[in-house]
C-alpha positions in Angstrom: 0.0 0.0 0.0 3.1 1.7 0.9 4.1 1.5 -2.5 1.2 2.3 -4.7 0.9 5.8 -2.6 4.3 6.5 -3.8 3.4 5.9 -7.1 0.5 7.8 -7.0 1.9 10.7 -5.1 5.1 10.9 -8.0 3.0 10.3 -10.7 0.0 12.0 -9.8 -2.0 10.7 -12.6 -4.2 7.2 -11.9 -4.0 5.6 -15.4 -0.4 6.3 -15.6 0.3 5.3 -12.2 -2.1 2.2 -13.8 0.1 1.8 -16.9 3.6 1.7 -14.6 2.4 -0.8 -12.4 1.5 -2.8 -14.7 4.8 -2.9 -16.6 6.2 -3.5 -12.8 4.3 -6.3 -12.2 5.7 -7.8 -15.3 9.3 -7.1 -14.5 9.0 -8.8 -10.6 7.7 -11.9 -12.3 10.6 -12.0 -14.5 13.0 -11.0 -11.4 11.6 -13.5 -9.1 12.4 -15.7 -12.4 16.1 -14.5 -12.3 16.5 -14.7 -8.7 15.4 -18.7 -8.8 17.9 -19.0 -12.0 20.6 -17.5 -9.5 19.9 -19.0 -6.3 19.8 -22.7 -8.5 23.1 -21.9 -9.9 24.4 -20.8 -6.5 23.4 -24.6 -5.3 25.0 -26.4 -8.4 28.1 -24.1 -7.7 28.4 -25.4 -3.8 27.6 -28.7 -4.6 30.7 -28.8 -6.9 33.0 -27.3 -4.4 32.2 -29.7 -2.0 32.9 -32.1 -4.6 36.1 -31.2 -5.3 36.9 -30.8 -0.9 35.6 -33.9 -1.0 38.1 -35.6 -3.7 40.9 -33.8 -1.6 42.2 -32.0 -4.9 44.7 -29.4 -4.0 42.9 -27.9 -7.2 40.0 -27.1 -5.3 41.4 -24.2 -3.7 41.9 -23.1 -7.7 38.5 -23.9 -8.0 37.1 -22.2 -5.3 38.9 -18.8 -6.1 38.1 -19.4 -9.7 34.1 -19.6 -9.0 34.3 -15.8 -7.8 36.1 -14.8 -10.9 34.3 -17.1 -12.9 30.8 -16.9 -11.7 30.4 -13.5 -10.6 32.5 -11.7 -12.6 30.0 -13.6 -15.6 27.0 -12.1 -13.5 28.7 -9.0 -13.9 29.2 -9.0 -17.5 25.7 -9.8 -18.6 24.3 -7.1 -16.2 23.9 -5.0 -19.5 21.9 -7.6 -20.9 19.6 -8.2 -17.6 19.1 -4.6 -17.5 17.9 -4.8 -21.6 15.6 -7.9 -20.3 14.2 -5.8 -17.7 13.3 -3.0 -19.7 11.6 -4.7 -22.7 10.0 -6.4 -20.2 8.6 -3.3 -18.5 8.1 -1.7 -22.1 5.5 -4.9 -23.1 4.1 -4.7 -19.6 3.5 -0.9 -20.2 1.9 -1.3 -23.9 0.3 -4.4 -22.3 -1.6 -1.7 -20.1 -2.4 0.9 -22.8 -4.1 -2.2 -25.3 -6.4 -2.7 -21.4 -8.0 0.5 -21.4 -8.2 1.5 -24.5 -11.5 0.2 -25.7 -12.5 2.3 -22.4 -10.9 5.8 -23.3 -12.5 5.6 -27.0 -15.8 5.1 -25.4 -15.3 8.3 -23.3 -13.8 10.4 -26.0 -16.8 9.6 -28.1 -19.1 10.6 -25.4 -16.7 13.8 -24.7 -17.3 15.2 -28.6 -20.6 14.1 -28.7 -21.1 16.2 -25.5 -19.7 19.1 -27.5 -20.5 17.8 -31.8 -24.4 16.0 -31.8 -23.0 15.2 -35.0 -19.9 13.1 -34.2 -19.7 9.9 -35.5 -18.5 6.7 -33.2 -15.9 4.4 -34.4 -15.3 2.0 -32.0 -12.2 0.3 -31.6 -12.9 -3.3 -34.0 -9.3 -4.7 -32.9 -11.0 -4.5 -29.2 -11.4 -8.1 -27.7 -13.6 -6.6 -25.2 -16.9 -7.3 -27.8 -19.5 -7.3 -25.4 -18.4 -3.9 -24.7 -18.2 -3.0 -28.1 -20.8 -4.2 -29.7 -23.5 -2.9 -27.1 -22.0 0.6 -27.3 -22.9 0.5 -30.9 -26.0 -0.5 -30.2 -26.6 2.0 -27.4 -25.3 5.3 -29.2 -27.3 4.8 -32.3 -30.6 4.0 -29.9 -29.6 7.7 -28.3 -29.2 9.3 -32.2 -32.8 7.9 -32.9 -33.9 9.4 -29.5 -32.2 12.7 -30.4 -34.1 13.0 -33.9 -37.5 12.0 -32.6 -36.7 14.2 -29.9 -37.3 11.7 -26.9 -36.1 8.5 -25.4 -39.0 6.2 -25.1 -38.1 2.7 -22.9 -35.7 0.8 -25.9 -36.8 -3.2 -26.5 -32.6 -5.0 -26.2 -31.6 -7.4 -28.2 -31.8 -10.5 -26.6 -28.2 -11.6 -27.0 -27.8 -8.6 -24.2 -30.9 -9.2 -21.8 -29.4 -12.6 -20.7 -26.0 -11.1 -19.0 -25.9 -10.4 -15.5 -22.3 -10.8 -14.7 -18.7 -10.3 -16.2 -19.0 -12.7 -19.7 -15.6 -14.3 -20.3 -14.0 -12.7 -23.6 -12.4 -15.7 -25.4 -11.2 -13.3 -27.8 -9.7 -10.8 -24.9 -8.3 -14.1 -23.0 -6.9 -15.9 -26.1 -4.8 -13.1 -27.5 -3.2 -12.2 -24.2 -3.0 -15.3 -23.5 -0.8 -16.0 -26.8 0.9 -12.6 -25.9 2.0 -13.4 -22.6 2.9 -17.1 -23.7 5.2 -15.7 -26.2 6.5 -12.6 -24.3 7.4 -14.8 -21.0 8.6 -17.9 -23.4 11.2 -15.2 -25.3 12.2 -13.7 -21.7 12.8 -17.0 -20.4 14.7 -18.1 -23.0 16.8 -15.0 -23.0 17.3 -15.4 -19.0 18.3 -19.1 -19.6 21.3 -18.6 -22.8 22.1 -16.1 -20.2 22.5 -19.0 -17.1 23.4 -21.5 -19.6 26.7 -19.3 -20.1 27.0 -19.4 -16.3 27.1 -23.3 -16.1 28.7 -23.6 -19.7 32.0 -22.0 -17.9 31.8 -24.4 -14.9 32.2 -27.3 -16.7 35.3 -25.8 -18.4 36.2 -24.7 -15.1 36.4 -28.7 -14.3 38.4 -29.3 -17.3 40.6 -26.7 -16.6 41.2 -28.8 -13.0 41.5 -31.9 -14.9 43.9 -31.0 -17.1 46.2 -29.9 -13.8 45.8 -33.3 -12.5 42.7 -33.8 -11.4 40.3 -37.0 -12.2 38.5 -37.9 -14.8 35.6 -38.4 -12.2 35.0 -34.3 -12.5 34.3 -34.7 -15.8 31.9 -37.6 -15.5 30.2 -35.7 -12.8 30.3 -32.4 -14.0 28.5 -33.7 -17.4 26.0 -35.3 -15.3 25.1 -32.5 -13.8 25.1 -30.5 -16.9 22.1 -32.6 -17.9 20.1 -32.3 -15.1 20.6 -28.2 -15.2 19.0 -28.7 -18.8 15.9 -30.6 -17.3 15.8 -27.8 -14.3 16.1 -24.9 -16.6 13.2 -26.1 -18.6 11.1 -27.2 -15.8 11.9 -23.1 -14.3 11.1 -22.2 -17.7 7.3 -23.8 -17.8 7.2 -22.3 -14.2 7.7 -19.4 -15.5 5.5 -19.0 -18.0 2.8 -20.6 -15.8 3.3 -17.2 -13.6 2.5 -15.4 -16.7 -0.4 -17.1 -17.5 -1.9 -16.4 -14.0 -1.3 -13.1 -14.3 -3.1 -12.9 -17.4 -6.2 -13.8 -15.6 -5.8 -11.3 -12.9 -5.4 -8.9 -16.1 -8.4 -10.2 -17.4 -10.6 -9.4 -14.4 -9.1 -5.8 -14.6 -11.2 -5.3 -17.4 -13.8 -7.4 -17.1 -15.7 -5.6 -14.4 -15.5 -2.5 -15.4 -16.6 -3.8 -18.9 -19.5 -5.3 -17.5 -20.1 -2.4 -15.2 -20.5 0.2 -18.0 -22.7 -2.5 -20.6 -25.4 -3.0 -17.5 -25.6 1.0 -16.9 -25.7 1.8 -20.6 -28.4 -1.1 -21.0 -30.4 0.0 -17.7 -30.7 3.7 -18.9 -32.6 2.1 -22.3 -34.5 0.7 -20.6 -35.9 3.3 -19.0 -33.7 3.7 -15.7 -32.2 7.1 -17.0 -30.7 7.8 -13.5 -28.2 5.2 -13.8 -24.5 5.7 -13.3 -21.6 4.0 -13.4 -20.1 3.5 -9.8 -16.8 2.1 -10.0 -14.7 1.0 -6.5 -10.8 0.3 -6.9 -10.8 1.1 -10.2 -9.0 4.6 -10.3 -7.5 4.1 -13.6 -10.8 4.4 -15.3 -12.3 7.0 -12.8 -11.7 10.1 -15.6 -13.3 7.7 -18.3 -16.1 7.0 -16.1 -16.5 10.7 -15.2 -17.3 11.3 -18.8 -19.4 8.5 -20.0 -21.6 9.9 -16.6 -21.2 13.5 -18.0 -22.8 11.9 -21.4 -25.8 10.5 -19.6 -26.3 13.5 -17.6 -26.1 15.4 -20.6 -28.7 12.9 -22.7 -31.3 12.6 -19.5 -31.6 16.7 -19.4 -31.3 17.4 -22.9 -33.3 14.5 -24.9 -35.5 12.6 -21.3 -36.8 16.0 -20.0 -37.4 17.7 -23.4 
C-alpha cells in the first residue's frame, strides 16, 4: 500500500500510475524468475565445491577462487543484458496496459465530442477483444441518435443476446490473445534469461576441465556432465514455471477489465430501458475514474437534454 501511494503521489496521474504498475508487475515476475535462475546456480556451484573438498584436490582451492572470478565476474558481465531484459519487459508490460484501457478511453472520447459535436460519428475500436463492450455501445449510441431525432427517449426493447447477462462474460477473444501474448513474451524472456544462465554453467564445466587437465580425475568430468544434464531438465522445468506465472497473471489482467466492462454495458443497458438515473459507480478502479466521469457526463447530458425535453 506503501508502495502504490508512492506511485500515485510521484505520478499523480491514476491511469499512468495504472500503466507503470503494470509494466512492474511484469518485471517482478521475471526478477523473481532471475532470482530462482541464480539462487539454483548458487546450489550447483556449492555442490561442486564440496565435490572437489571432498576428492581432496589441491585444485579445489583453484577452483574455489576461480568460481568468484568465474561466476560473478560472468554475473557482472551480462548485467547489461539483464538490464535490456528488464526494460523490454517493463516496455511490453506498459503497452500491455495501454491495449487494457483502450477500448475504455474511445468510449469516453466519443461521449466527450458528442457532448460538445451532436454530430460526431462513433468508431469504436474493431481490434478491441472486449466485444461485449463493443458491440453494445454501438448499439446503445445509435438507440440515443434515434432518440435525439424523434426528440425523446422512449423505454428501448434489447436485443436478446444482451438481456441474458448479468455478470462479467468471459472474452475468449480478450483471453486468447493475451494469453498468446504473454505465452510468447514470458517464453522469449525466459529463453533470453536461460542462454544467459546457460553461459553461467557452460563456464563451470570448463572450469572442471581446466582442474583436470592440472591433474585432477576424470571423475570431474563424468560428474560435472552429469550434472550439466540435469541443469538442462531444471532450466526447462523453471522455464514452464515461469510461464505458468505469466499465465496467471493474465487472468488477474483479465478481471481488470472485465468488471469495469461489464459495469458500463449494465448502466448503458439500464438507462434504455428506461432507468435514466443510472450511473456507473466504479470501486478500486481509479484508472478508469476520468473515463467513467465522462461516460456519466454523457448521460447527464442525454437525460436533461433528450429525457426532460
Amino acid at each position: 500500500m506503501r508502495i502504490y501511494n508512492l506511485l500515485k503521489k510521484m505520478l499523480g496521474n491514476d491511469e499512468l500510475m495504472f500503466k507503470v504498475s503494470i509494466g512492474l508487475k511484469f518485471v517482478s515476475i521475471t526478477v523473481f524468475f532471475l532470482i530462482l535462475l541464480l539462487a539454483f546456480t548458487s546450489v550447483i556451484v556449492n555442490i561442486d565445491l564440496n565435490y572437489f573438498n571432498s576428492k581432496g584436490f589441491p585444485e579445489a582451492i583453484v577452483f574455489n577462487d576461480a568460481f568468484f572470478e568465474y561466476i560473478y565476474g560472468s554475473i557482472n558481465e551480462k548485467l547489461l543484458e539483464f538490464l535490456l531484459i528488464i526494460s523490454i519487459v517493463f516496455i511490453i508490460g506498459y503497452y500491455v496496459a495501454v491495449i487494457m484501457i483502450r477500448p475504455f478511453r474511445v468510449i469516453a472520447r466519443f461521449c466527450e465530442d458528442k457532448i460538445s459535436n451532436h454530430s460526431a460519428k462513433y468508431t469504436p475500436d474493431m481490434f478491441s477483444d472486449l466485444k461485449l463492450l463493443t458491440s453494445f455501445t454501438t448499439f446503445f449510441f445509435s438507440r440515443i441518435d434515434d432518440a435525439r431525432n424523434t426528440g425523446t427517449l422512449e423505454k428501448v426493447v434489447i436485443p436478446e443476446e444482451f438481456t441474458k447477462i448479468h455478470k462479467p462474460v468471459f472474452e475468449k477473444n480478450f483471453f486468447y490473445n493475451y494469453f498468446f501474448l504473454i505465452t510468447a513474451f514470458s517464453l522469449l524472456a525466459s529463453i533470453g534469461i536461460f542462454m544467459i544462465n546457460f553461459d553461467i554453467h557452460e563456464k563451470i564445466l570448463l572450469l572442471g576441465k581446466h582442474i583436470l587437465k592440472s591433474g585432477g580425475s576424470r571423475e570431474i568430468i563424468i560428474f560435472l556432465n552429469s550434472q550439466f544434464e540435469i541443469i538442462k531438465i531444471i532450466n526447462i522445468f523453471l522455464i514452464v514455471f515461469h510461464i505458468f506465472l505469466y499465465c496467471a497473471f493474465g487472468l488477474h489482467l483479465y478481471g481488470m477489465v472485465s468488471t469495469p466492462s461489464f459495469a458500463i454495458f449494465a448502466t448503458m443497458r439500464s438507462f434504455l430501458k428506461g432507468n435514466t438515473h443510472s450511473r456507473i459507480h466504479l470501486v478500486g478502479y481509479s484508472y478508469l475514474r476520468n473515463d467513467c466521469r465522462i461516460i456519466n457526463k454523457y448521460l447527464d447530458h442525454i437525460q436533461k437534454s433528450v429525457v426532460k425535453k
